[in-house]
N, CA, C and O atoms as a GROMACS GRO file, in nm:
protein
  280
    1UNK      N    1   0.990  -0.808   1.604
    1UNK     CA    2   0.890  -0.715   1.556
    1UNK      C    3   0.913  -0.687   1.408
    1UNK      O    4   1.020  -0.639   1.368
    2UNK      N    5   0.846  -0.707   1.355
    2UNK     CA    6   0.831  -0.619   1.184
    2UNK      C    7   0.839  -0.465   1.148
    2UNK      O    8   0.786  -0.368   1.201
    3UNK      N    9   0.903  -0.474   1.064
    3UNK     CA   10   0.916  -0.352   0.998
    3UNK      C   11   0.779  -0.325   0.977
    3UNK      O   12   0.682  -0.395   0.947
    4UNK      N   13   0.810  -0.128   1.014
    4UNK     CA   14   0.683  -0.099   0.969
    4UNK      C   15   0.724  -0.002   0.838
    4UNK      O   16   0.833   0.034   0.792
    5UNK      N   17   0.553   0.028   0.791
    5UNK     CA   18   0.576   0.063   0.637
    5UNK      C   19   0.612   0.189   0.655
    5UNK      O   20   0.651   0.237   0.548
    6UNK      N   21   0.618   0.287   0.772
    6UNK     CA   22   0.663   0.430   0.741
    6UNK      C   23   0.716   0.432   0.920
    6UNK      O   24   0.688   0.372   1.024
    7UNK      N   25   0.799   0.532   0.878
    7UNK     CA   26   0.865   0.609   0.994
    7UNK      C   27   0.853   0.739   0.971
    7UNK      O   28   0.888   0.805   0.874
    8UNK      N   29   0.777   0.785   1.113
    8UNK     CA   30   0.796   0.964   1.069
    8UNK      C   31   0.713   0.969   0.954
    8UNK      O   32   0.743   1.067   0.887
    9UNK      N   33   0.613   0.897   0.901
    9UNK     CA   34   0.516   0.958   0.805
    9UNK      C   35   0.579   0.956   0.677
    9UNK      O   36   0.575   1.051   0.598
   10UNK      N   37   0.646   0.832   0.654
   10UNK     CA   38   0.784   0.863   0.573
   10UNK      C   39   0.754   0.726   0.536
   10UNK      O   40   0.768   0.638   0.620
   11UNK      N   41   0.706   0.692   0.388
   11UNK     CA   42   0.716   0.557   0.349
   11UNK      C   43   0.851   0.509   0.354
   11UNK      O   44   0.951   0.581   0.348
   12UNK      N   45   0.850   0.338   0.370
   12UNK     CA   46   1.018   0.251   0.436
   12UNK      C   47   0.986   0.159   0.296
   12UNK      O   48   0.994   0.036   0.299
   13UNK      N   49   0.952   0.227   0.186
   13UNK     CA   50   0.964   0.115   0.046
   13UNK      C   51   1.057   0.197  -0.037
   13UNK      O   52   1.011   0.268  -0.127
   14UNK      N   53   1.160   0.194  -0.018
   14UNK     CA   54   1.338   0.220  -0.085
   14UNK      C   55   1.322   0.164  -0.232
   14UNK      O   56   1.302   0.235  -0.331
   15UNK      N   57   1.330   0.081  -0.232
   15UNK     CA   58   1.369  -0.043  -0.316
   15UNK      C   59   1.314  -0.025  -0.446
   15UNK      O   60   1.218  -0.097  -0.474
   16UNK      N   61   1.358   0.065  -0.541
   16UNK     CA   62   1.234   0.043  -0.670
   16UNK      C   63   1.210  -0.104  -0.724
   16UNK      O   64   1.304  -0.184  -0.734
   17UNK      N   65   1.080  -0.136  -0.758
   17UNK     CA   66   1.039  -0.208  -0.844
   17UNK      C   67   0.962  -0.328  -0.707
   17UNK      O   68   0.918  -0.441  -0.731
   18UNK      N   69   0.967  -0.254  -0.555
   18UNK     CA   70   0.889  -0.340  -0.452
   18UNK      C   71   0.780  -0.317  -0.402
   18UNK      O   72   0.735  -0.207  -0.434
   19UNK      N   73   0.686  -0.409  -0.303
   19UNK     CA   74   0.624  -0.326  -0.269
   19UNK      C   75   0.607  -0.373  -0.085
   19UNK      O   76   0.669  -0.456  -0.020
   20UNK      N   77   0.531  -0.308  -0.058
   20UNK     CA   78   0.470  -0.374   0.104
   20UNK      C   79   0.334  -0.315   0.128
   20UNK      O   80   0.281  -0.226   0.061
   21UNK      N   81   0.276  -0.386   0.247
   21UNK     CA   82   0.134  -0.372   0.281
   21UNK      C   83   0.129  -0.384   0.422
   21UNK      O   84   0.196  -0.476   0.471
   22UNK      N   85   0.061  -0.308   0.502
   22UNK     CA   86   0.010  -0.372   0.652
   22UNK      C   87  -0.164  -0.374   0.657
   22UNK      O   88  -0.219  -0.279   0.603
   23UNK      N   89  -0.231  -0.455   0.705
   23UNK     CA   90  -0.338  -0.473   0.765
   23UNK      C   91  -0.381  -0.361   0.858
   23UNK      O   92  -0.302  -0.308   0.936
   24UNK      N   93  -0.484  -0.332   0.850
   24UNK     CA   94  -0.530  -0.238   1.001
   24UNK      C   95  -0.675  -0.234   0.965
   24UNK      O   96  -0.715  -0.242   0.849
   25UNK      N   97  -0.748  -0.222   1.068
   25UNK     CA   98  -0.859  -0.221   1.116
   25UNK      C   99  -0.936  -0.062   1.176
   25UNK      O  100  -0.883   0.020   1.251
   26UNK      N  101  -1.051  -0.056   1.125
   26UNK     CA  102  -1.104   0.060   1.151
   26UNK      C  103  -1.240   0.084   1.233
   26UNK      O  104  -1.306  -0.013   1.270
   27UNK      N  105  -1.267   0.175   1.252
   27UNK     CA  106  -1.414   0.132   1.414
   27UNK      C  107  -1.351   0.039   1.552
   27UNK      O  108  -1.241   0.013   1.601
   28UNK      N  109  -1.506   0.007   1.580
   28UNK     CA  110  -1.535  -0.057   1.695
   28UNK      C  111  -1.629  -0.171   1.588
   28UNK      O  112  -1.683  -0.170   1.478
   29UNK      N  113  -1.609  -0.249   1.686
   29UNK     CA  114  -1.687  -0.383   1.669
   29UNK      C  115  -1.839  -0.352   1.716
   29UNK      O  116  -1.858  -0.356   1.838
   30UNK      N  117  -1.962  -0.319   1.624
   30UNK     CA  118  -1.951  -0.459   1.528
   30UNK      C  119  -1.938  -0.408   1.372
   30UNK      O  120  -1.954  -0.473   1.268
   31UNK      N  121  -1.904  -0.267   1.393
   31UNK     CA  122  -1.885  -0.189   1.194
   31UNK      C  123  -1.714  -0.218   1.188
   31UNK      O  124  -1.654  -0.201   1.082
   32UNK      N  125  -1.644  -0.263   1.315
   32UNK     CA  126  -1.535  -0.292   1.268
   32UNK      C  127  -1.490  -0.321   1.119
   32UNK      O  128  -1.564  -0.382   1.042
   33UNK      N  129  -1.358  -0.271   1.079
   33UNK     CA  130  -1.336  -0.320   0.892
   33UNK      C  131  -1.212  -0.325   0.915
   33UNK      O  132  -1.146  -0.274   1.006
   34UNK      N  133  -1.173  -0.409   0.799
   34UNK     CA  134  -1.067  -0.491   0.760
   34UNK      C  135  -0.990  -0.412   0.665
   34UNK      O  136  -1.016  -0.457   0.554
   35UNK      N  137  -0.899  -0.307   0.656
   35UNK     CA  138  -0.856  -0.259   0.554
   35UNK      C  139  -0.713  -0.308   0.529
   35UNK      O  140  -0.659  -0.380   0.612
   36UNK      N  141  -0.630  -0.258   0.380
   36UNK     CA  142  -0.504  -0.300   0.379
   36UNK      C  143  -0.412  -0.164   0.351
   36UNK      O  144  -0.483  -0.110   0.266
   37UNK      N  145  -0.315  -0.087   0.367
   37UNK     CA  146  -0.251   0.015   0.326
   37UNK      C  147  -0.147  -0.010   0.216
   37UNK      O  148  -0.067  -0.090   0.265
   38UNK      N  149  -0.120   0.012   0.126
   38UNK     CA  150  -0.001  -0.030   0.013
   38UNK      C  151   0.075   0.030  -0.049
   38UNK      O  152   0.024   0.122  -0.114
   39UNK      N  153   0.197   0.017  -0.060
   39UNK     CA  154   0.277   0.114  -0.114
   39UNK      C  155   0.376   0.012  -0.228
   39UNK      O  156   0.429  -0.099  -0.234
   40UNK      N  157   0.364   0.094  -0.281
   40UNK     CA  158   0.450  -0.011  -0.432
   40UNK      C  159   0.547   0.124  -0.472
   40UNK      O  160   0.494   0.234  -0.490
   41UNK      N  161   0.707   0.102  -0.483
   41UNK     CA  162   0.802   0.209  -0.559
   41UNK      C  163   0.808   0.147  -0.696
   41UNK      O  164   0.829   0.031  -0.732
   42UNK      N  165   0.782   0.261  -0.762
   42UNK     CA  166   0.791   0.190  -0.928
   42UNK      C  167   0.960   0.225  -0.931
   42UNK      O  168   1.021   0.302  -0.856
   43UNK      N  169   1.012   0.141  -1.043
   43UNK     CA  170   1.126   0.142  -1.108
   43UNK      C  171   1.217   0.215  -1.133
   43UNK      O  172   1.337   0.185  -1.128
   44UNK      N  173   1.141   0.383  -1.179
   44UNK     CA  174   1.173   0.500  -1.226
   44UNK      C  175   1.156   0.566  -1.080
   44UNK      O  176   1.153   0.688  -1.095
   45UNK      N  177   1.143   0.524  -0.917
   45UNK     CA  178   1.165   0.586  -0.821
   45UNK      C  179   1.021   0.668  -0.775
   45UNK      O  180   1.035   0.763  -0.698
   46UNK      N  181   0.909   0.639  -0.813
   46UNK     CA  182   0.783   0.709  -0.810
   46UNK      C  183   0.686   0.640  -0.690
   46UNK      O  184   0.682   0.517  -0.696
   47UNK      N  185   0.637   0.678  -0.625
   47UNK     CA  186   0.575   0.573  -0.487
   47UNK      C  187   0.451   0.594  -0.546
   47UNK      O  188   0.420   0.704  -0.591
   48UNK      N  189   0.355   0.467  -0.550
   48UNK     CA  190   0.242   0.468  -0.586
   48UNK      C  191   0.190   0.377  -0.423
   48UNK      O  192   0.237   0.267  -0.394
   49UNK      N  193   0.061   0.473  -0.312
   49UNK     CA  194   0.016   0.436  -0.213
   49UNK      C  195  -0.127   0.421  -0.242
   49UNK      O  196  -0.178   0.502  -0.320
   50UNK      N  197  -0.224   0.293  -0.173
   50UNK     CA  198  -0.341   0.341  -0.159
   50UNK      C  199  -0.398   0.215  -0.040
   50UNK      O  200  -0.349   0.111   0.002
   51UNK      N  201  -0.517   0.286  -0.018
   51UNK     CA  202  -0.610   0.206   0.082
   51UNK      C  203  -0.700   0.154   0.047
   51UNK      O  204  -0.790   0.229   0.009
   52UNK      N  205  -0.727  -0.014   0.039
   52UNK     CA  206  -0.844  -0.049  -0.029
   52UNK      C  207  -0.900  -0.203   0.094
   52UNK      O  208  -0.846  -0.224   0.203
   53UNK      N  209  -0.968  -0.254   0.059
   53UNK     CA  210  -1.057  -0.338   0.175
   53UNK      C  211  -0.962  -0.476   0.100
   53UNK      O  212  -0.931  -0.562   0.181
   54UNK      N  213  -0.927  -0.495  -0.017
   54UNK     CA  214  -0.843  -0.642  -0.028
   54UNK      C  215  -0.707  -0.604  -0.056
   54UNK      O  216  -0.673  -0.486  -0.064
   55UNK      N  217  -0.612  -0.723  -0.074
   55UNK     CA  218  -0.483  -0.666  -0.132
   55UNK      C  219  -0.472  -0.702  -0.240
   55UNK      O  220  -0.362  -0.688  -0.294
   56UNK      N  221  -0.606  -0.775  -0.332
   56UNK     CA  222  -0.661  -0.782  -0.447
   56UNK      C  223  -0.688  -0.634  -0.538
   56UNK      O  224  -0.644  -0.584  -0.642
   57UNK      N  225  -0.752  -0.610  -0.471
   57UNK     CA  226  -0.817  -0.466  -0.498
   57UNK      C  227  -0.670  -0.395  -0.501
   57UNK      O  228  -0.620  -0.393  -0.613
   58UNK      N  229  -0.588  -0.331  -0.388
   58UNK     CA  230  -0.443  -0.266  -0.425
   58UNK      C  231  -0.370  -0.259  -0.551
   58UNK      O  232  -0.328  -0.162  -0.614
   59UNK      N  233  -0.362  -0.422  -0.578
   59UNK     CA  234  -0.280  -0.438  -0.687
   59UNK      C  235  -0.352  -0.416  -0.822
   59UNK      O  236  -0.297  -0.390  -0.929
   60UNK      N  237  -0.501  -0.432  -0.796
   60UNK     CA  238  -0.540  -0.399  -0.968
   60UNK      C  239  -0.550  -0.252  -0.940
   60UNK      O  240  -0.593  -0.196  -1.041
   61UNK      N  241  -0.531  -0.178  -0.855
   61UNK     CA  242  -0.537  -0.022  -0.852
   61UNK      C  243  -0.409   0.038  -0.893
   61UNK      O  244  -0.399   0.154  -0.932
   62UNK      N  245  -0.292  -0.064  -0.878
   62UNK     CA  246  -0.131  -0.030  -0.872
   62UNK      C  247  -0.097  -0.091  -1.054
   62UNK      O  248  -0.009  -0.047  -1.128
   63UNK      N  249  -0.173  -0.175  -1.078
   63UNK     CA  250  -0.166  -0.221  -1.226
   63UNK      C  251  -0.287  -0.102  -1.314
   63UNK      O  252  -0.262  -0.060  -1.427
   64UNK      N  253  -0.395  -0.067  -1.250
   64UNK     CA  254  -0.415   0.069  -1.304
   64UNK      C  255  -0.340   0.180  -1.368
   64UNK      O  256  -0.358   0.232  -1.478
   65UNK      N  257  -0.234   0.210  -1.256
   65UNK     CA  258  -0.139   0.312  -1.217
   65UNK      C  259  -0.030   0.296  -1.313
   65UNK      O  260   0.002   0.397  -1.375
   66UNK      N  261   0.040   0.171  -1.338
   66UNK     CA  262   0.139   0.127  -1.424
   66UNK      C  263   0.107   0.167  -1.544
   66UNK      O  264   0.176   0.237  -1.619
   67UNK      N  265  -0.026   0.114  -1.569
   67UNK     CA  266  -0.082   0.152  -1.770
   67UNK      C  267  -0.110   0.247  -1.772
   67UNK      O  268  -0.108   0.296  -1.885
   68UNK      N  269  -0.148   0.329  -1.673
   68UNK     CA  270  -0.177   0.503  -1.715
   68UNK      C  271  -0.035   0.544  -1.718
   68UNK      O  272  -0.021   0.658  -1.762
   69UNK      N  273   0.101   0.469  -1.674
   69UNK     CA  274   0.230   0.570  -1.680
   69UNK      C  275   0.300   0.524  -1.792
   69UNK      O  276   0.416   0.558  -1.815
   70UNK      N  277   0.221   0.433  -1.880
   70UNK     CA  278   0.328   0.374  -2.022
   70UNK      C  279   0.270   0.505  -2.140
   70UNK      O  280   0.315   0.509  -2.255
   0.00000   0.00000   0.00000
């Protein structure tokens, strides 16, 4: 079984400078959706999370996040 991304509501991304993602799905079929959850620890120890429909989309939201903190 895989690690999951939180325990206890408690992000499991330790590691500065990593990140992780799980898949999950929302509704009933047929509005069923495809979402991704993401959590990236920046460097300096700061958790940047979000929910978006690609894991395209995450990362230009998490590269957002980076240039607003320089």
């Amino acid at each position: 079984m895989a690690t999951r991304m939180t325990a206890n509501g408690v992000s499991t991304t330790t590691t500065p400078g990593t990140e992780q993602y799980e898949v999950f799905y929302t509704g009933f079929r047929p509005r069923r959706k495809k979402l991704y959850q993401y959590d990236y620890r920046h460097t300096d120890g700061e958790l940047f999370s979000c929910v978006a429909g690609t894991l395209k989309e995450c990362r230009q939201r998490r590269d957002e996040w980076l240039n607003k903190k320089k």
